[in-house]
C-alpha positions in Angstrom: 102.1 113.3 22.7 102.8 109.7 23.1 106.0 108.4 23.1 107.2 104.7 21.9 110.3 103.7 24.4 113.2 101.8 22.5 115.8 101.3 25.3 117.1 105.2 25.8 115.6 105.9 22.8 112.0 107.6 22.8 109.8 108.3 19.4 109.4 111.0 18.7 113.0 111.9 19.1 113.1 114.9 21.4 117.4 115.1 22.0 118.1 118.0 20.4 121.6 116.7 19.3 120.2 113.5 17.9 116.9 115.5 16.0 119.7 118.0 14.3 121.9 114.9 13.0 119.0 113.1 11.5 117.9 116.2 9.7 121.7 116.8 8.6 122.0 113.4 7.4 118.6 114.0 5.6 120.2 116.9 4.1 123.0 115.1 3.0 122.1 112.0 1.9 118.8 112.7 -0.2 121.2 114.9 -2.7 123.6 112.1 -3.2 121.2 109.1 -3.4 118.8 110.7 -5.9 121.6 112.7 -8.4 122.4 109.2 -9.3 118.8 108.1 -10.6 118.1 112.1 -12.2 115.9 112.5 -9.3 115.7 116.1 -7.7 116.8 116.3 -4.5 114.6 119.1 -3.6 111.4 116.4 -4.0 113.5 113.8 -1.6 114.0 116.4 1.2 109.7 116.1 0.9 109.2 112.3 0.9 112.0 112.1 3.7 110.3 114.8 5.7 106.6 112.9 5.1 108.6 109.5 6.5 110.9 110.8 9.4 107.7 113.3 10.1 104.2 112.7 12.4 101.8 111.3 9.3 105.4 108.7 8.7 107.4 106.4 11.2 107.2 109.9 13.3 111.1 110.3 14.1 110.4 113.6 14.6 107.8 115.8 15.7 107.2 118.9 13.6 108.0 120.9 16.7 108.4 124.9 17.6 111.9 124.4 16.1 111.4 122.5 12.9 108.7 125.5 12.2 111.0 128.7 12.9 113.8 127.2 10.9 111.2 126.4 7.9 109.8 129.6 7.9 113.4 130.9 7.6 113.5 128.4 4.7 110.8 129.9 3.2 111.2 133.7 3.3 115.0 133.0 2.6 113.4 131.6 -0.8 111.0 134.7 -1.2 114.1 136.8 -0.1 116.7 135.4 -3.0 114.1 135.4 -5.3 114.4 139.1 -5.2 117.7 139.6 -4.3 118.7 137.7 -7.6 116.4 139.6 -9.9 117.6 141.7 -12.5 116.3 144.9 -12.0 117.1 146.2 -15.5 115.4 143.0 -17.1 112.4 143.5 -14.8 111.9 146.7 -15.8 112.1 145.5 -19.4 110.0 142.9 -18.9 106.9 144.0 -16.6 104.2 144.6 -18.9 105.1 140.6 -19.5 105.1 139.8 -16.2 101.8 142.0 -15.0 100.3 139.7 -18.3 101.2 136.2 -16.8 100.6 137.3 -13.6 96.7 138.0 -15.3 96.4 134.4 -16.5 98.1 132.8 -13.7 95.7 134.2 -11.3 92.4 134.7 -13.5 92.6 130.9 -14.9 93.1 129.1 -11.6 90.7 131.0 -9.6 87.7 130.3 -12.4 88.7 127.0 -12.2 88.5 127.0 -8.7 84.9 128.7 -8.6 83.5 126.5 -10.6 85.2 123.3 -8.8 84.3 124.6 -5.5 80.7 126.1 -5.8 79.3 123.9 -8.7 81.2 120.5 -8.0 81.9 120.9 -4.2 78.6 122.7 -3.2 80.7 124.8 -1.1 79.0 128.3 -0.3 80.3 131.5 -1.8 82.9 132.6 1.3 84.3 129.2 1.1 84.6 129.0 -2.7 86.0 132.4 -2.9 89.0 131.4 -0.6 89.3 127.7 -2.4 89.6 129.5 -5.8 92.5 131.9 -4.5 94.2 128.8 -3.4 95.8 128.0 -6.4 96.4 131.6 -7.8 99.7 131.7 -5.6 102.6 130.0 -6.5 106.0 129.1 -4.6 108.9 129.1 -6.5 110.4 126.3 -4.5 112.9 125.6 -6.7 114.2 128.8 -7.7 117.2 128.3 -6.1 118.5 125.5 -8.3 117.2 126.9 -11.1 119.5 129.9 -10.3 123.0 127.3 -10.3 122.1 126.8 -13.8 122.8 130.2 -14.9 120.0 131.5 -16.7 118.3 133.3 -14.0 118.6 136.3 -16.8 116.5 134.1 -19.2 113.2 136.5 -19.8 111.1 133.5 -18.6 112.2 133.2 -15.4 112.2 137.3 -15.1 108.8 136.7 -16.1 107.6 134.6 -13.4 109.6 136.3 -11.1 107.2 139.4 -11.3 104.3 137.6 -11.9 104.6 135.7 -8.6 105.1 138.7 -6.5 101.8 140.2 -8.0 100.0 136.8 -7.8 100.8 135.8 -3.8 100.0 139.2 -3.0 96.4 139.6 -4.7 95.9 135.7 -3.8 96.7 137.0 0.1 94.7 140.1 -0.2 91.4 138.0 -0.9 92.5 136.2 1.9 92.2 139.1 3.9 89.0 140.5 2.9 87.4 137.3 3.4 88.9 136.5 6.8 87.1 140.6 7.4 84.0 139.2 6.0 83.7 136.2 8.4 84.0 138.5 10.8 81.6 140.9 9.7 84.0 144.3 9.6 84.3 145.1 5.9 83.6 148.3 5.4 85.1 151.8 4.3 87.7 151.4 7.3 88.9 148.2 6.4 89.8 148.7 2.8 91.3 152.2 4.3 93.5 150.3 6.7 94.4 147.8 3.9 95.7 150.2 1.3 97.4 152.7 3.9 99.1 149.6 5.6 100.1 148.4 1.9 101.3 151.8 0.5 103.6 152.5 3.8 104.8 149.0 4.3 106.5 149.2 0.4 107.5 153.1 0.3 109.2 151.6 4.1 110.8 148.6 2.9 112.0 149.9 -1.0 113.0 153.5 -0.2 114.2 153.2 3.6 115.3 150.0 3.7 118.4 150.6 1.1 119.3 154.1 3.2 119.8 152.1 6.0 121.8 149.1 4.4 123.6 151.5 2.4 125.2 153.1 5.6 125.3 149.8 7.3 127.6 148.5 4.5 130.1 151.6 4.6 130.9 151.3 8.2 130.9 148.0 9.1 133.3 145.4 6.8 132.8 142.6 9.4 131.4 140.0 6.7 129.3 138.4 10.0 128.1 141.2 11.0 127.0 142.0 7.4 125.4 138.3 7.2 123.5 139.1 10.4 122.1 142.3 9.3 120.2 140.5 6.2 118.7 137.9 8.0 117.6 141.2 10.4 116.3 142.8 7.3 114.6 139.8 6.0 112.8 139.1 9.2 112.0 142.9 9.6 110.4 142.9 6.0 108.1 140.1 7.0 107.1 141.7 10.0 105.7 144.8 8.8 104.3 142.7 6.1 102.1 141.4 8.8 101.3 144.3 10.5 99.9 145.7 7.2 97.8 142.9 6.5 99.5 140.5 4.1 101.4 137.6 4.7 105.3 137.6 5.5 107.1 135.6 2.1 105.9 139.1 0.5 108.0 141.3 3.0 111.3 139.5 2.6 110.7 138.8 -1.2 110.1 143.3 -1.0 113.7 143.1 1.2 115.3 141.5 -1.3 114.3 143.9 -4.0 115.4 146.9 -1.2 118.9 145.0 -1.2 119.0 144.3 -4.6 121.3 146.9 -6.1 123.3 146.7 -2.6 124.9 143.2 -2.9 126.8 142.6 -5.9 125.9 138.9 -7.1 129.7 138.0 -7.0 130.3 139.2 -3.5 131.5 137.4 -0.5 128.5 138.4 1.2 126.0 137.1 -1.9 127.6 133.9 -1.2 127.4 133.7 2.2 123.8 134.6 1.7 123.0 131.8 -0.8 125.9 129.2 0.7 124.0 129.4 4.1 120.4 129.1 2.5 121.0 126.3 0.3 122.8 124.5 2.9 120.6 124.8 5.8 117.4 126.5 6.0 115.8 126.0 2.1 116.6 122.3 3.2 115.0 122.8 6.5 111.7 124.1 4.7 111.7 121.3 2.4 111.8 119.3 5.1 109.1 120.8 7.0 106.5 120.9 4.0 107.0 117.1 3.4 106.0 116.5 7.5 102.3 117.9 6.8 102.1 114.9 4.5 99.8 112.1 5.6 99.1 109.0 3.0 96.8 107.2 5.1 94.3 110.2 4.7 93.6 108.8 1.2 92.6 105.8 2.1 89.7 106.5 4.6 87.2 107.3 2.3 86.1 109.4 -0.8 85.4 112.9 0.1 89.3 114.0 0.3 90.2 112.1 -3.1 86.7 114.1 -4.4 88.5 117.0 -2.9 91.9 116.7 -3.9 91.0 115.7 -7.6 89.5 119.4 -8.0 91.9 120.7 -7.1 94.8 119.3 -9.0 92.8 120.3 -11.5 92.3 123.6 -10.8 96.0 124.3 -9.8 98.0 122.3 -12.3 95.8 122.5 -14.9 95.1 126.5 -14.6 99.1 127.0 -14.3 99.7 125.2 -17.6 96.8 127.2 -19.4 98.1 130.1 -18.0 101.6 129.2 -19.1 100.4 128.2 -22.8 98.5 131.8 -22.9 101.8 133.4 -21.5 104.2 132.0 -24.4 101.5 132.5 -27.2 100.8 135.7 -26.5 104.5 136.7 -25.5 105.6 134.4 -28.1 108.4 132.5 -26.0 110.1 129.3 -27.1 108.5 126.1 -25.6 110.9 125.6 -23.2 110.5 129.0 -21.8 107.1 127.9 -21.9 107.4 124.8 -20.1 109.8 126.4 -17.4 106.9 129.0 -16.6 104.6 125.9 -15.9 107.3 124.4 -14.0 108.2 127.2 -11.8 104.3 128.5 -11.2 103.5 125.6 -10.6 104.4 124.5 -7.2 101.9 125.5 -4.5 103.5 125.5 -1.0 103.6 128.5 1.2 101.1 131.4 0.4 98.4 127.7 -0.4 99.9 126.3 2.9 98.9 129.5 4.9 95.8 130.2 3.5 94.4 126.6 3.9 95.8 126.8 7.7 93.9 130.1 8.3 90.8 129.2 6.3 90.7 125.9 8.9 91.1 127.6 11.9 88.0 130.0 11.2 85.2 127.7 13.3 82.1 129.8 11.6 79.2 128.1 13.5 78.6 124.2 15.3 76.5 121.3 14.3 73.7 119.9 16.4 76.0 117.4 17.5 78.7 120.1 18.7 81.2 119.7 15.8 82.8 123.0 14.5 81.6 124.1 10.9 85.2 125.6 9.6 85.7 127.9 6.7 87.8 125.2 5.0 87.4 121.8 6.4 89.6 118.9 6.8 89.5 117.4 3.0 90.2 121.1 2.1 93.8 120.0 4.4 94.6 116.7 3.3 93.1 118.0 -0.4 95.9 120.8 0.1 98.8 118.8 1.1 98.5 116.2 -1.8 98.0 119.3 -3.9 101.6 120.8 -2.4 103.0 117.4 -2.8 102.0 116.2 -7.0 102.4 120.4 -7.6 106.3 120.0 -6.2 107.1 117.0 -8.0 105.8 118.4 -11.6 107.7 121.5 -10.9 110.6 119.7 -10.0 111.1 117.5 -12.5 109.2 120.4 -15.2 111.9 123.1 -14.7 114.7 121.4 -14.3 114.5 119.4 -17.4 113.5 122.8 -19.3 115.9 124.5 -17.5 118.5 122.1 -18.6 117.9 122.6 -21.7 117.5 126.7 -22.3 121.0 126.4 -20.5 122.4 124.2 -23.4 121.0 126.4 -26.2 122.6 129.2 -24.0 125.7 127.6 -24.4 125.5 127.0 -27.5 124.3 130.2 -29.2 126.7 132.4 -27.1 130.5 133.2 -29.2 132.1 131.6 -25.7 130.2 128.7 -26.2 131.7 127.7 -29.4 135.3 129.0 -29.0 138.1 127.5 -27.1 139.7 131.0 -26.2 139.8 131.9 -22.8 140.6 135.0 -20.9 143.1 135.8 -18.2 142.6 138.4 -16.0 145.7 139.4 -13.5 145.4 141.4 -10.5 147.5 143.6 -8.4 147.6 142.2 -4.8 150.6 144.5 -3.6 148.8 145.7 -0.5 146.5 143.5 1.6 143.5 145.7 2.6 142.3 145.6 -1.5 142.6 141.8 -2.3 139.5 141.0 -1.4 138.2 144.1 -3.3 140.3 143.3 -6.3 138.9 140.0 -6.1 135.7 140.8 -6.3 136.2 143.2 -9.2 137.9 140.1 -10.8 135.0 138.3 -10.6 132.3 141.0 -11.9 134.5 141.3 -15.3 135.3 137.8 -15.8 133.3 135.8 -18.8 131.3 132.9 -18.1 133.9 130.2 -19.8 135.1 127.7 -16.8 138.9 128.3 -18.5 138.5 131.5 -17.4 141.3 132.1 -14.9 142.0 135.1 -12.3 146.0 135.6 -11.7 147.1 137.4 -8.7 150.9 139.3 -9.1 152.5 141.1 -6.3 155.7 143.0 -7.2 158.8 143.0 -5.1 161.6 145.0 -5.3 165.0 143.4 -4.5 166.5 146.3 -2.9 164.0 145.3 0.1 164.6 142.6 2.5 162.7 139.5 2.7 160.3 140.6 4.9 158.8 141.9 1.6 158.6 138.5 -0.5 157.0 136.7 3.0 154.5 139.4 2.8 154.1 139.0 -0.9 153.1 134.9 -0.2 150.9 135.6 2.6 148.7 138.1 0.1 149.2 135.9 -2.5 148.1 132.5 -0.5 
């Protein structure tokens, strides 16, 4: 790694303490500077990651540590996704959600075989993984679609389940043709594929709550309960991997597992989505926009050949897909449009299978240069493709987001009246405010003038040892 010497400065940065404040200021700044010209912040954290990164003015390296925290990032993205689910409404809603996840995958990949073996000239192998390519979908910006309140909305439900079908199938073809490079597809493979599957989800979705569900009865430490997430997320994506898919799918299965066990008003729901938010979703965003190298573009035709194919494939297959989902499910168009939006961004299950499909050399050229699986305008193809796909679905759902939440408001009785409710709690005793709070907050409308009131009763026959303790509970 070269380094550029700047007095006791060195490029890339490599103090630690220096390399975590530029990625804090990152963090902070992009969300100020772009909420005041409508831009997402989510698509800053990219373009600042692509100019502080190695392809940019190379700040910073994209290091050991700027990888663990953005894989954090990204399974803590998988992991919400099904932690906030509705259970109820996914029940309800997956015969919906099996049928998107149909088009979503079917559409792309046809697009992609015909791209890839009749434009591209790739052979069949090679085609097979390009076309699952742009099946998957990341649903980068989940979380801020979630703030807005109508992560209920049958739409979003919709492409909740369909995106836990689509990654896996899109990583199980990436598995059987990884086996077929190698030449060990047989009767034993697909028997060690759907064992590993069938144990690794009876594991995770009936075990998984036993043990969280005696974890949470015996220890209140709120830390301790934090930790024991991120230990369940991390353990999800492990066995994930060790039965043959990739890890988003484990934590997005822990936070289905966990699902009924952490009350979506809870202390510990917000420290799960305070600390994601904050730290390592940025972190992700950050890391995804430092594969990003411009100058790629401009050395010659092949990867612009490339990456025109597939944006078509990808963006163009999503929409289709999301025009076939509303018709046939007979949504409004801007459920429509937020299906597009969401299943539109290709980061992570794209991301991984591009690495993988690079890093399989399948034979040399006379001149000693490796023949890959995917080659390098596949890579640069990919990360313009995770670039344009994140901006569309930024600026996609948001806007259709925006505006389902308005009609939300709108439609619903506490939309159009003034009245508000008042809810008052007993707080005599300290050990249950934090309980009463919480049950507070489960019955409380969604009205902003809603208010919680808090009432300890003291008797005056007592000293005043009684009203100090009735501030402290009460402050």
């Amino acid at each position: 790694m070269t380094l550029l010497s700047v007095g006791h400065l060195s490029l890339p940065i490599d103090d630690p303490l220096l390399k975590f404040l530029l990625e804090l200021i990152i963090i902070l700044g992009a969300p100020l500077l772009l909420n005041k010209i409508k831009v997402p912040h989510l698509l800053g954290l990219i373009i600042a990651g692509a100019l502080v990164g190695p392809n940019g003015f190379h700040l910073l390296a994209r290091d050991s540590s700027v990888v663990v925290t953005g894989t954090t990032g990204l399974l803590y993205i998988m992991f919400l996704a099904g932690l906030e689910i509705d259970m109820g409404d996914f029940k309800k809603n997956k015969w919906k959600s099996l049928a998107f996840s149909a088009y979503t995958f079917a559409i792309p990949f046809g697009l992609g075989l015909i791209g890839g073996y009749y434009v591209l000239g790739f052979n069949l192998l090679t085609t097979v993984l390009f076309s699952s390519l742009f099946s998957s979908h990341t649903l980068i910006v989940y979380p801020y679609i979630s703030k807005m309140g109508i992560s209920k909305n049958p739409a979003v439900n919709i492409t909740l389940g369909g995106t836990m079908v689509t990654d896996v199938l899109s990583l199980l073809v990436l598995a059987v043709v990884v086996g077929m490079t190698q030449g060990d597809v047989g009767a034993g493979f697909w028997a060690q594929l759907s064992i590993g599957m069938v144990l690794f989800v009876l594991v995770v979705l009936l075990v998984f709550p036993l043990i969280a569900r005696w974890f949470f009865k015996r220890v209140e430490d709120k830390i301790s309960q934090y930790i024991f997430v991120l230990v369940m997320i991390y353990l999800a994506s492990l066995l994930a991997e060790v039965a043959g898919v990739e890890a988003i799918i484990g934590a997005f299965f822990a936070g289905l597992a966990l699902n009924q066990l952490i009350p979506r008003t809870s202390t510990l729901m917000n420290r799960v989505e305070f600390v994601g938010n904050a730290l390592f979703i940025p972190f992700f965003l950050i890391s995804v926009g430092m594969l990003i190298d411009f100058k790629v573009f401009f050395r010659g035709w092949e990867t612009l050949g490339v990456a025109a194919v597939m944006l078509v494939a990808s963006i163009g297959g999503k929409y289709l897909a999301a025009v076939a989902t509303r018709k046939s499910l007979r949504l409004t168009r801007d459920e429509g449009m937020l299906i597009f939006g969401m299943s539109t961004a290709s980061a992570a299950a794209t991301l991984a299978s591009v690495m993988v499909g690079y890093n399989i050399i399948l034979s040399e050229t006379a001149t000693g240069e490796p023949v890959r699986l995917l080659n390098e305008h596949v890579l640069n193809g990919s990360i313009l493709l995770i670039l344009i796909s994140c901006v569309i679905s930024s600026f996609v759902s948001l806007a259709s987001a925006r505006r389902i939440a308005e009609a939300d408001n709108e439609n619903t009785v506490s939309g159009n009246s003034q009245e508000y409710e008042h809810i008052l709690l007993a707080m005599n005793h300290g050990e249950t405010v934090e309980k009463m709070v919480n049950l507070g907050l489960l019955v409380k409308g969604k009205p902003a003038g809603n208010k919680l009131f808090a009432l300890s009763v003291i008797d005056n026959d007592k000293n005043e040892s009684a009203v100090k303790n009735a501030e402290k509970i009460l402050h």
